[in-house]
N, C-alpha and C positions, 0 to 999 in steps of 0.2 A: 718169655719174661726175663729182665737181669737178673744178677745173682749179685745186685748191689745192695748191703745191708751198712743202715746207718746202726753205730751203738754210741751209746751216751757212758759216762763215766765208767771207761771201760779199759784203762789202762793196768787194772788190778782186780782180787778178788773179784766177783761172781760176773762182774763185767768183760773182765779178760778171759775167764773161764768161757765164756758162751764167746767171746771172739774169737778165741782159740780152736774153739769145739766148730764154729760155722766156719773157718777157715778149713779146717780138715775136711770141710765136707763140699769143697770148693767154690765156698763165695767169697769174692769179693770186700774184705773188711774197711766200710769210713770208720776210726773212730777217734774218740777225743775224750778229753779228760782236762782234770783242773792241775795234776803232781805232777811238774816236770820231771821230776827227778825218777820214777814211773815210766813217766814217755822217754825218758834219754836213756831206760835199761833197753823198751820196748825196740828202739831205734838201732838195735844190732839184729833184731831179727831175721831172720833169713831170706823174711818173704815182705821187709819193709818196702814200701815204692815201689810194688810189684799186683799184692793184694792185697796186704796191710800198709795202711795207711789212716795216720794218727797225729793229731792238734791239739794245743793246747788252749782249751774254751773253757770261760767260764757259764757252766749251764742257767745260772742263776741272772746273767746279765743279756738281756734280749737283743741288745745291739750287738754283741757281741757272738750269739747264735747265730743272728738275720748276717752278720758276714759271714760267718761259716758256712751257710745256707748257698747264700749268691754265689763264693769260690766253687761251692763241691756242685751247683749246676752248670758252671762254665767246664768239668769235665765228666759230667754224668747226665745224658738224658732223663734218666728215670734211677729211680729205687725200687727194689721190691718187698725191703723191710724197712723200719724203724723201732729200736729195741730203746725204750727210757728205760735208763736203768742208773741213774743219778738218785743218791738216795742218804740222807745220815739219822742218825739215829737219836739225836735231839737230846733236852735236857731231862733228866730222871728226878722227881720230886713230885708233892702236890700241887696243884694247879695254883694257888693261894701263892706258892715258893716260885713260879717261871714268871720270869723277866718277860718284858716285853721282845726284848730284841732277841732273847733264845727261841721265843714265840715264829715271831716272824723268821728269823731266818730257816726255821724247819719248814716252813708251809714257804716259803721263797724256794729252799733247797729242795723239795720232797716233792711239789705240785707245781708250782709256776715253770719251774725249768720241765715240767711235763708238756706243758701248754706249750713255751715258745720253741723247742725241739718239733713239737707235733704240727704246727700253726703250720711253719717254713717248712715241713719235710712233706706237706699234704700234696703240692703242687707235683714233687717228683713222683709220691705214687701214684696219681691219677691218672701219670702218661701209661702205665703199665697195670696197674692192679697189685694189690699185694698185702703186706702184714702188718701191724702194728699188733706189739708186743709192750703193753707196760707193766714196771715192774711193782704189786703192790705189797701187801704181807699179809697175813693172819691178822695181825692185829688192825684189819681192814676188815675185819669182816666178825673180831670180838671185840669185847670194850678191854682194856690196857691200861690199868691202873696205874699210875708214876708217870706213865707216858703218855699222857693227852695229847702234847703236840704230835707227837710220831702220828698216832694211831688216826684223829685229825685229817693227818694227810694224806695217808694210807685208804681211808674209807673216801675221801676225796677221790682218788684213783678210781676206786671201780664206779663211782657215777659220772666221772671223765668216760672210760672203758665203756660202759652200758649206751651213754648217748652217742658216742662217735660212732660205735657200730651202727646203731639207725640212722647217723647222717653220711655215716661212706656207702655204706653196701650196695647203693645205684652205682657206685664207681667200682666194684669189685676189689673193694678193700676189708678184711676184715680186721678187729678188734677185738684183744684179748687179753685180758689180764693174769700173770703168775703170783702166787702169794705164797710165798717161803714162809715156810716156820722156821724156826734158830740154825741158822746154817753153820755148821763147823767153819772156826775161824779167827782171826783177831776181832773183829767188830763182836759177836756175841760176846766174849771173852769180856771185851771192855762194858758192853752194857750189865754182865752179872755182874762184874766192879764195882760199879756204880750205883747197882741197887743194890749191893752188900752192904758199900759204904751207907748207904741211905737208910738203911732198915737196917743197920749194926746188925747184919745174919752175916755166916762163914759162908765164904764163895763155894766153896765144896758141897754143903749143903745146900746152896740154891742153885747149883748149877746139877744138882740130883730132881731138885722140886721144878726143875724149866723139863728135863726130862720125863719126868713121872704125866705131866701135861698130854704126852701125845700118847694115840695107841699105840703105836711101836716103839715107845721108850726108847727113843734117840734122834740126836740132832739129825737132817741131811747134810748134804755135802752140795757143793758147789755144780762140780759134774750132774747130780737132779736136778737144778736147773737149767742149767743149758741143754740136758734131753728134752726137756719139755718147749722149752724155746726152739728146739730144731723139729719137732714133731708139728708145733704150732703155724711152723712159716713150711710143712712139707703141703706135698699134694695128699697128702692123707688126712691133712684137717682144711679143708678146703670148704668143705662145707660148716667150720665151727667161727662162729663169731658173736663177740659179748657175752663169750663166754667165763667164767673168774678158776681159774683150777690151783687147787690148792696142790702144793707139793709140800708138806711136810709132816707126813707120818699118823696123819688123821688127830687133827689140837683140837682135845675135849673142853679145855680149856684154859685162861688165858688171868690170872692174877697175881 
């Protein structure tokens, strides 16, 4: 089987971290992103135009995937993963207060760039067999007050996750979903902002009460998921698929 792995917004944070982490473990990196400015740090790497290798796509625009698609088969027979890992974290408010267009572009950004990353990547793993990894959250799996749309899209994913596994597995593909809880970082960072500012609470105190949530009273880190994404695409989970695994400290709960 290659050891060619597609990742989707992957030129930073939890993206880069799991390219980073599969490159150490000698695959093959496609990956792309929408911040040039990201991909022009990435583009001194050591190992650019070698194993890494990185584009600037916008995940959200399907013509513009389907070429990224058709380029990366004129130098790749096959793939053995595809990791969606495009993802933002939407507008913060009551449902009654989100715009239409904050609306939409979370469920454009969070699920449709799931669909056309996956549509066009299905042909290359079926030369070979292999993984598909999407990336969903916790709040896919509880209800997310303030963030309908995020959470929306996020529970979208795993009934993406759950059917494509019963329609790959004649092709020896599986399907698997990651759900991070609050991962150490600027993005959590910005989401307590925003629900600080929105429910006039002190960040300090709600960034205690997003903690108090899990059983082990603490954020994860970045590096938790890409061990779970590199256990996912090993031969030790070969036989796991449409499976949802949560990574993030056991979330009792979610308000």
């Amino acid at each position: 089987m290659s050891k060619n792995v597609v990742i989707s917004a992957a030129a930073d944070g939890i993206g880069w971290c799991i390219a980073n982490t599969l490159l150490e473990k000698g695959y093959t990196v496609y990956a792309s992103d929408i911040n040039q400015k990201k991909i022009d740090e990435l583009n001194k790497h050591p190992l650019i135009n070698k194993r890494l290798f990185i584009e600037n796509i916008n995940a959200s625009d399907p013509e513009s995937v389907a070429q990224y698609f058709e380029s990366l088969s004129n130098k790749v027979s096959s793939i053995s993963a595809l990791i969606n890992n495009v993802g933002i974290a939407g507008p913060t408010g009551m449902m009654e207060d989100v715009s239409v267009d904050d609306w939409k572009n979370t469920i454009d950004t969070n699920l449709n760039s799931h669909f056309y990353f996956t549509k066009d990547a299905i042909p290359l793993l079926k030369r070979s067999g292999g993984s598909i990894v999407n990336l969903s959250s916790t709040a896919g799996i509880f209800g997310f007050p303030l963030r309908t749309p995020y959470a929306a899209s996020k529970w979208a994913i795993i009934g993406v996750t759950k059917s494509l596994a019963m329609e790959l597995g004649d092709f020896n593909i599986r399907v698997n979903a990651i759900c991070p809880g609050s991962v150490s970082g600027d993005r959590i960072d910005r989401v307590i902002k925003a629900k600080s500012e929105s429910l006039s609470v002190d960040e300090k105190e709600l960034r205690e009460d997003f903690e108090s949530m899990v059983s082990l009273k603490t954020f994860v880190d970045k590096e938790d998921i890409a061990n779970m994404v590199v256990f996912l695409l090993s031969e030790e989970a070969k036989r796991v698929s449409g499976q949802i695994m949560t990574v993030d400290g056991n979330t009792e709960r979610m308000d």
